[in-house]
C-alpha positions as CSV (number, residue, x, y, z in Angstrom):
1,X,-37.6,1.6,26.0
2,X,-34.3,3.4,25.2
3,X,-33.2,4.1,22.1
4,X,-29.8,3.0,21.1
5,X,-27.5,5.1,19.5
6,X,-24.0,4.1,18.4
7,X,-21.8,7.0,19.1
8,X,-19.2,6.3,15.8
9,X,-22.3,6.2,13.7
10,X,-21.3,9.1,11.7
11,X,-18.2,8.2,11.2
12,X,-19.9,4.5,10.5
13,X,-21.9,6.6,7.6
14,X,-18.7,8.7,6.0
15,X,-16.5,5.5,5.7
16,X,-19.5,4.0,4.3
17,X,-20.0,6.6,2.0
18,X,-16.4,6.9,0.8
19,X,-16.9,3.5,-0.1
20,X,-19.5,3.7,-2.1
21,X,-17.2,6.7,-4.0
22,X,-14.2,4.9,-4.2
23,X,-16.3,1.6,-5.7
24,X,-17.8,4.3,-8.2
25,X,-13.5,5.8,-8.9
26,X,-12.9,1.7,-9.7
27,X,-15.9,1.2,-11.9
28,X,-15.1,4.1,-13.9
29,X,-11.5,3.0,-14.0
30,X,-12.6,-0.3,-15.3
31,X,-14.6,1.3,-18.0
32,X,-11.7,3.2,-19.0
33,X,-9.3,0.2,-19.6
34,X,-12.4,-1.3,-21.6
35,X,-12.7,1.4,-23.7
36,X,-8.7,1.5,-24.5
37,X,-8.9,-2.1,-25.2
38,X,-11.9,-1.7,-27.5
39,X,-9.8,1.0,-29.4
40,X,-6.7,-0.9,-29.6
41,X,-9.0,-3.9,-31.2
42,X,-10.0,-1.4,-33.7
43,X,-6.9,0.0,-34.6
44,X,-5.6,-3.5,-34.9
45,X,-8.4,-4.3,-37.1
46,X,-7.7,-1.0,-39.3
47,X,-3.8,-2.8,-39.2
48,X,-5.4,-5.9,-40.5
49,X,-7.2,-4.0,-43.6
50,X,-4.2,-2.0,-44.1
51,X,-1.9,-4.7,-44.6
52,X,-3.9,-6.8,-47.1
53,X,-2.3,-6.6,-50.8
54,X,-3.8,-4.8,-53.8
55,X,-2.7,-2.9,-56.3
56,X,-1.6,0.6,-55.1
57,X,0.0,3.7,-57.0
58,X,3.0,4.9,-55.0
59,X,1.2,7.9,-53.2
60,X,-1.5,5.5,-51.8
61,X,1.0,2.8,-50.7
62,X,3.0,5.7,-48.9
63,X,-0.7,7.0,-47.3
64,X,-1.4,3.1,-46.6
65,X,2.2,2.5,-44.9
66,X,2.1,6.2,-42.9
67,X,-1.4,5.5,-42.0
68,X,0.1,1.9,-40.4
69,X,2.8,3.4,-38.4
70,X,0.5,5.6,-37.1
71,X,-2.1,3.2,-36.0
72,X,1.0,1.0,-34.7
73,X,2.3,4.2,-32.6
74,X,-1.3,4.6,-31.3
75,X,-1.5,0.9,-30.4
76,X,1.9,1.7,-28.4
77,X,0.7,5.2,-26.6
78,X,-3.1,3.1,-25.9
79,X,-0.9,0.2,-24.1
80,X,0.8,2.5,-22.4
81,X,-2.5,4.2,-20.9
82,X,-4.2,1.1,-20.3
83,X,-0.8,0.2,-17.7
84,X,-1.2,3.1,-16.3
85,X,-4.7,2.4,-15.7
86,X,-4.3,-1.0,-14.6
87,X,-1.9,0.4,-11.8
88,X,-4.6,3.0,-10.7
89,X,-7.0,0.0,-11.0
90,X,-4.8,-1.8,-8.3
91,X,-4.0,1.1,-6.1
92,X,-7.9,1.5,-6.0
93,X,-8.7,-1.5,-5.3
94,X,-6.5,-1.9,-2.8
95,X,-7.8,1.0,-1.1
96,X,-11.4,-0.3,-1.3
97,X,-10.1,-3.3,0.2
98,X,-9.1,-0.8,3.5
99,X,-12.1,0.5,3.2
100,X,-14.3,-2.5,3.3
101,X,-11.8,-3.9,6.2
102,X,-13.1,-0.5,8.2
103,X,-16.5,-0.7,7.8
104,X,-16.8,-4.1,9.1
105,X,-15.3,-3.5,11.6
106,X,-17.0,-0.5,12.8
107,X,-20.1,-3.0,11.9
108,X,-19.0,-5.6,14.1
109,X,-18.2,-3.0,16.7
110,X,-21.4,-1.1,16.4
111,X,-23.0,-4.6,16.5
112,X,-21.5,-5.7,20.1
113,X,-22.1,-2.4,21.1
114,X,-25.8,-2.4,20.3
115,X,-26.0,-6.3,22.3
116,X,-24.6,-4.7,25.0
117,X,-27.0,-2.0,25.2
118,X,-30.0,-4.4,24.7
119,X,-28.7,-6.5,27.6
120,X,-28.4,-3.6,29.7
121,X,-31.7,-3.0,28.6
122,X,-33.3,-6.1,29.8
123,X,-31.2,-6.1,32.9
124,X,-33.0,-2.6,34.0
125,X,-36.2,-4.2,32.6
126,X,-36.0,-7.1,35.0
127,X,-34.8,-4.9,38.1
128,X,-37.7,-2.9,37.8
129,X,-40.2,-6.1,37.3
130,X,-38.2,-7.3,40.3
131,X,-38.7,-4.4,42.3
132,X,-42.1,-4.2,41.0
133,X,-43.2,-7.8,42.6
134,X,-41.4,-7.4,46.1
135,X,-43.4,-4.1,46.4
136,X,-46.7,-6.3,45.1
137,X,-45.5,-9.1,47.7
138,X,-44.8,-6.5,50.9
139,X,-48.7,-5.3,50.3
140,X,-50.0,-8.4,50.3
């Protein structure tokens, strides 16, 4: 029996591939985001400590409130990663969406093309059987 070989099958394998890459680029983006939204939490929580009252000479109130505006400027310049991020995030993901819209289809096409080939297959299969039995029946 033939063997059936889809003729976009490469390309079927690279889109598939690229996929698989561009699934990896939005994971790792993901992980990003987490990780600058684990940092602002602790920077908020550093605000937190910061801000509770005690009895401070003047040099360590100044440390304590320079130490705050910094954390709050961090906060700012985190935020402003994690958008830019996010908008990476969606561009990827949008991309992967493509991506998965391809390979189906190349799927779907490989698939038809593959049932064609099988009933072409079977067609040749049952000429030859019919062949076969009219040359039994004419040496009978």
């Amino acid at each position: 029996m033939p063997v059936f070989r889809f003729r976009l099958g490469r390309i079927l394998e690279l889109k598939e591939r690229l996929r698989e890459a561009k699934r990896a680029e939005l994971l790792s983006v993901e992980r990003e985001i987490e990780a600058r939204n684990r940092r602002i939490e602790a920077l908020e929580e550093e605000i937190r400590r910061l801000e509770t009252t005690s009895l401070l000479s003047g040099e360590e109130l100044k440390a304590r409130y320079n130490r705050f505006e910094l954390a709050v400027v961090e906060i700012e310049r985190v935020r402003e990663e994690i958008y830019e991020l996010e908008k990476k995030r969606k561009q990827l993901l949008k991309e992967l969406v493509d991506m998965e819209k391809e390979v189906k289809m190349l799927d779907k096409l490989r698939d038809r093309k593959k049932g064609e080939f099988l009933k072409d297959v079977l067609r040749e299969e049952m000429k030859f059987l019919d062949e076969l039995a009219q040359r039994s029946r004419g040496y009978e």
